[in-house]
ZATOR-400940 format. One line per 2 residues: number of its first residue (from 0); their letters; for each residue x, y, z of C-alpha. Coordinates in pm, 1 decimal. Layout:
N
NUM = A = X/Y/Z  ...
//
This chain:
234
0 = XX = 0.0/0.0/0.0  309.2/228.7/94.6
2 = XX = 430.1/170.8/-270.5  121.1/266.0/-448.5
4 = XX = 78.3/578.8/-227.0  459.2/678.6/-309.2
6 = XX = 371.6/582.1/-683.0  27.7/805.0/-630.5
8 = XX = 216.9/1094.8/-518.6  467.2/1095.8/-788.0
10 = XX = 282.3/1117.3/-1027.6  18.4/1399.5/-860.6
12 = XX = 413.1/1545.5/-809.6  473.7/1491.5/-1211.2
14 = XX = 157.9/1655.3/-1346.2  140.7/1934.7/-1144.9
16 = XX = 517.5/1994.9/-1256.1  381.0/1976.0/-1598.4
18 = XX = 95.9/2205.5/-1518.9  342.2/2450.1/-1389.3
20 = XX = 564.5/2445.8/-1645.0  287.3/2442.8/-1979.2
22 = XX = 135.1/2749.3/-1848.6  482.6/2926.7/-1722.0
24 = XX = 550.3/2849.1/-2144.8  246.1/3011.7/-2227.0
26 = XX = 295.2/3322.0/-1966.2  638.1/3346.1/-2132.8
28 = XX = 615.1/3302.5/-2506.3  256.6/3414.9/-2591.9
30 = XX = 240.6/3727.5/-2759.2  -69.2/3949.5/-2695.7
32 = XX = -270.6/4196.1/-2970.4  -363.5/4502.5/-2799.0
34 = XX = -628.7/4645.6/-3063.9  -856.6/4908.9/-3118.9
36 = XX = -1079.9/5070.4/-3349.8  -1326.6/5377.6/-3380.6
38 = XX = -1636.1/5413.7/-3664.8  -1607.6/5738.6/-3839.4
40 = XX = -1985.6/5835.2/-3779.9  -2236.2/6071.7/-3607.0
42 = XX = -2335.2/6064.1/-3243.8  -2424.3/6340.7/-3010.5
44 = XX = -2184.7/6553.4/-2853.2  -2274.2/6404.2/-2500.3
46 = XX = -2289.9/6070.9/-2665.4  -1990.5/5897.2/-2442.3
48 = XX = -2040.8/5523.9/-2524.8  -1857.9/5341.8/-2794.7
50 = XX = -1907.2/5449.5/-3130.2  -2045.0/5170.2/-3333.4
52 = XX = -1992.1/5137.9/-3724.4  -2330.1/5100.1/-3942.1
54 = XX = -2345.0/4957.9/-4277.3  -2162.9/5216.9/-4506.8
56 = XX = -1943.7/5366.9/-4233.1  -1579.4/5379.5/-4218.2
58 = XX = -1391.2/5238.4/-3962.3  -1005.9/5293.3/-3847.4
60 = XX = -817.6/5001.8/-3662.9  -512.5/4922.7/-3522.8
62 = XX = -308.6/4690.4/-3280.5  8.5/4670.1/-3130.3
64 = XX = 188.4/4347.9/-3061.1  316.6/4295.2/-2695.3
66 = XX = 563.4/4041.0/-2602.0  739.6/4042.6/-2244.6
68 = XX = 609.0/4339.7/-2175.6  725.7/4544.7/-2435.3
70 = XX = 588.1/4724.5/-2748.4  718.9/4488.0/-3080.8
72 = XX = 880.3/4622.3/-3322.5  681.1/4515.0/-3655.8
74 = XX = 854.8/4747.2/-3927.2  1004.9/4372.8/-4101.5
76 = XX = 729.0/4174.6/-4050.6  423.4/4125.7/-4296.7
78 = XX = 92.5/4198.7/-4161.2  -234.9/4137.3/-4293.3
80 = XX = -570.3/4183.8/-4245.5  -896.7/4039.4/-4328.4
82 = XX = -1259.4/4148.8/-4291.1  -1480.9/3871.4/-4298.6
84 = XX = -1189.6/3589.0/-4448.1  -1149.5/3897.0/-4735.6
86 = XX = -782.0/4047.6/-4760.1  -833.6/4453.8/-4723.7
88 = XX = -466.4/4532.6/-4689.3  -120.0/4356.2/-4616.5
90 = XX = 257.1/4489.4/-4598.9  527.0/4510.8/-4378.1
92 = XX = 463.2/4704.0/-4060.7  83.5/4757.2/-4126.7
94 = XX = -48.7/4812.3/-3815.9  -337.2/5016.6/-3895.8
96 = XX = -596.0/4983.0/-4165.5  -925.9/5186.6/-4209.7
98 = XX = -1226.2/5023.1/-4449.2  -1588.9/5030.3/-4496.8
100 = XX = -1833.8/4805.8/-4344.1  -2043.6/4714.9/-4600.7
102 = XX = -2327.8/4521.0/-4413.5  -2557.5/4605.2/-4171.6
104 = XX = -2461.5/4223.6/-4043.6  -2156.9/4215.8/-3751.7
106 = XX = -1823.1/4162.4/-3897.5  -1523.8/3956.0/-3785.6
108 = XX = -1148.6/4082.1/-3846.4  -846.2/3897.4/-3844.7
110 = XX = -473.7/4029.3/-3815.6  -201.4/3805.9/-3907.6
112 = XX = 153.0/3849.0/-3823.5  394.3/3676.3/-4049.4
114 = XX = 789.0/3588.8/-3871.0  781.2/3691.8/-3560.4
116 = XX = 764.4/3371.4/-3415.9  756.8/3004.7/-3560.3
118 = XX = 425.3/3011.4/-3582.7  178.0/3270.8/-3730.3
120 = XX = 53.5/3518.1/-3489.6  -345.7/3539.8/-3535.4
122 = XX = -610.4/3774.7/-3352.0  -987.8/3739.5/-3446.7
124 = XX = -1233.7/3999.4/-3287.8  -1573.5/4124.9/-3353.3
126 = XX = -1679.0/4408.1/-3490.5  -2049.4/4533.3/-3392.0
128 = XX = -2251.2/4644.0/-3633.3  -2568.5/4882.0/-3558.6
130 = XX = -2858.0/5070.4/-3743.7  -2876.0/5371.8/-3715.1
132 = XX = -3098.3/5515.1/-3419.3  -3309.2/5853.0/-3289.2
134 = XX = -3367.0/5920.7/-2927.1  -3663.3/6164.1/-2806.2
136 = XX = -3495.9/6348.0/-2519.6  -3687.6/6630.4/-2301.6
138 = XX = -3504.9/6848.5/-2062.0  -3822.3/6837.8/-1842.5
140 = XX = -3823.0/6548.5/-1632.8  -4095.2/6310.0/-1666.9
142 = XX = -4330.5/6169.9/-1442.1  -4368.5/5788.7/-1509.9
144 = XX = -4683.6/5675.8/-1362.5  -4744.0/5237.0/-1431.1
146 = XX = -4467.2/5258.0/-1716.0  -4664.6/5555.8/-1845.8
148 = XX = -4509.1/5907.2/-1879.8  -4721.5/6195.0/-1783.9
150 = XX = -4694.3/6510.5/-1897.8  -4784.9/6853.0/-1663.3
152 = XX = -4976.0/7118.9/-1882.4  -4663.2/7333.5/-1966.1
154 = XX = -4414.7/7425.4/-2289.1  -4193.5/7133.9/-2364.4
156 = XX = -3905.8/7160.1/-2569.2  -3815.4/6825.2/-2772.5
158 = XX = -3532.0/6705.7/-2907.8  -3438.7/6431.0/-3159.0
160 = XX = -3091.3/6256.0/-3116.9  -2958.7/6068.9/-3339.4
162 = XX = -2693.8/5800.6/-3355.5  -2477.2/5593.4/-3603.8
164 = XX = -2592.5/5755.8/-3893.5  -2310.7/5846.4/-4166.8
166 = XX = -2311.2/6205.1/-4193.5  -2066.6/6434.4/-4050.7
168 = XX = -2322.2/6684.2/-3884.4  -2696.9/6758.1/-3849.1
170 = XX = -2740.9/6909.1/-4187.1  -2732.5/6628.3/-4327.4
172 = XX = -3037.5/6496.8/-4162.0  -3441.1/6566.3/-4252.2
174 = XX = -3615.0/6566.7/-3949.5  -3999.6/6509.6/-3969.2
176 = XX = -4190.8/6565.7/-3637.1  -4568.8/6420.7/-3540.6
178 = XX = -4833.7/6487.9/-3291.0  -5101.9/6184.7/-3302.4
180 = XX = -4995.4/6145.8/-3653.1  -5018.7/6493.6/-3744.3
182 = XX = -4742.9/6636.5/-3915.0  -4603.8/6959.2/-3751.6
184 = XX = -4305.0/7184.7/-3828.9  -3996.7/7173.0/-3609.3
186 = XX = -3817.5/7503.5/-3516.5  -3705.4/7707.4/-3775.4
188 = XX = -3354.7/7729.6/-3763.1  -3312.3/7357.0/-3615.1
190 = XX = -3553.4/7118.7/-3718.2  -3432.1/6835.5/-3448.3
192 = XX = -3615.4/7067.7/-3233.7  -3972.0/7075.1/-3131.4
194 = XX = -4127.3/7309.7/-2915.6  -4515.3/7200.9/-2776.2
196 = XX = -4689.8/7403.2/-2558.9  -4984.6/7191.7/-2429.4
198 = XX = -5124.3/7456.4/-2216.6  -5167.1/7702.5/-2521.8
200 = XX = -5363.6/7432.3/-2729.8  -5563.0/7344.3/-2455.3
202 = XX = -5532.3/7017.3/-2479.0  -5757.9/6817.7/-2252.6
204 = XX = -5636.5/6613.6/-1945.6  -5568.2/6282.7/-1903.0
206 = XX = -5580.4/6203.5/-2280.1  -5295.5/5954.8/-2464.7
208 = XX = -5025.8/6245.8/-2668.8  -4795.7/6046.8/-2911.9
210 = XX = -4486.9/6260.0/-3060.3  -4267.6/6098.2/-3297.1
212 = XX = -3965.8/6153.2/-3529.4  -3870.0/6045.3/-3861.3
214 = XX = -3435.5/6136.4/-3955.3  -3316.7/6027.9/-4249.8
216 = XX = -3026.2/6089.2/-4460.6  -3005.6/6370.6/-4726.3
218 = XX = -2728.5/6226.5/-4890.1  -2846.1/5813.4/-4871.2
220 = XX = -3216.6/5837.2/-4796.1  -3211.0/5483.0/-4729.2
222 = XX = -3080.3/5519.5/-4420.3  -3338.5/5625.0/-4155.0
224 = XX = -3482.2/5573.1/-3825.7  -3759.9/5699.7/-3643.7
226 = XX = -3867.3/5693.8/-3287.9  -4265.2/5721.7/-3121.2
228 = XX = -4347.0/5758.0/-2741.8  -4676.5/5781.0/-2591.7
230 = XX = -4780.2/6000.1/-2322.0  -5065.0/6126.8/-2104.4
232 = XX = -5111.7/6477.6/-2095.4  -5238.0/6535.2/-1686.9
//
């Protein structure tokens, strides 16, 4: 019994040795892709989430290779990169790349490093891809009342925000404001605005108000969104 125990132990001895030493390798010889990339696309100036790509936008990547701590040096090796399995650009020392997303599907992008080590140096990630969006913001809080909003007899000031469309600034955009499906103008010199005074119109109490909002794109007007929420005027 002795012997088997001694046997028993060896070998718990052995594997953890081999444990040790397979992931000390690892710790010690594999490289790591530190990447990053931004969309090239319109989001409000408060707007401090990532910026996501939507089909048509451009987007600029990059990566840096880190080994042992340090920054690599890439200037001789050959780097490539592929959208979706689809070579977009490859040379020696490219470490950045910029392309258009072409899909409203996500996309995957692969980097390959060629002779740094014996093996080829691969990183896959993901690139989300969104539609683009419109947000109905108020400045006047709102009273939510059984996941209803309620709305005081008062001026309200509305605002349309959109998100991930291509365009480089709100001129670019149509905005097209309703009131229970009535069309109504926006202000003048900024149409993303919409000023409602309820108390003016005399518009009866406790009665269902929908606004919505309609953006799309002067220069693709395929590319739209729009955005409806119900409230009850009190």
């Amino acid at each position: 019994m002795q012997k088997y125990n001694i046997k028993f132990k060896i070998a718990i001895f052995n594997f953890a040795l081999f444990a040790f030493s397979f992931s000390f390798a690892l710790a010690q010889t594999a490289p790591e892709f530190l990447v990053s990339w931004r969309a090239v696309n319109y989001v409000p100036a408060d707007y401090q989430g990532k910026i996501l790509p939507s089909k048509s936008s451009r987007v600029e990547a990059g990566f840096d290779l880190i080994d042992k701590n340090k920054i690599i040096d890439l200037s001789k090796n050959t780097v490539s990169w592929f959208l979706n399995e689809n070579l977009i650009a490859s040379g020696v020392g490219v470490k950045t790349v910029s392309f258009n997303v072409n899909s409203n599907l996500n996309q995957t992008v692969r980097i390959t490093v060629l002779g740094y080590s014996q093996n080829n140096l691969d990183q896959v990630f993901l690139l989300p891809v969104a539609n683009p969006e419109i947000i109905i913001s108020t400045k006047t809080p709102l009273k939510t009342i059984r996941n209803q909003n309620w709305l005081p007899l008062q001026n309200y000031n509305f605002e349309a925000k959109p998100f991930f469309f291509n365009i480089s600034d709100l001129t670019f955009l149509q905005f097209k404001w309703r009131v229970n499906n009535n069309l109504v103008e926006g202000t003048p010199n900024n149409t993303a605005l919409l000023s409602l005074n309820l108390q003016s119109q005399g518009a009866p109490k406790e009665t269902q108000l929908t606004v919505s909002v309609g953006a799309s794109n002067a220069l693709n007007p395929l590319e739209f969104a729009s955005k409806m929420i119900n409230f009850i005027v009190k």
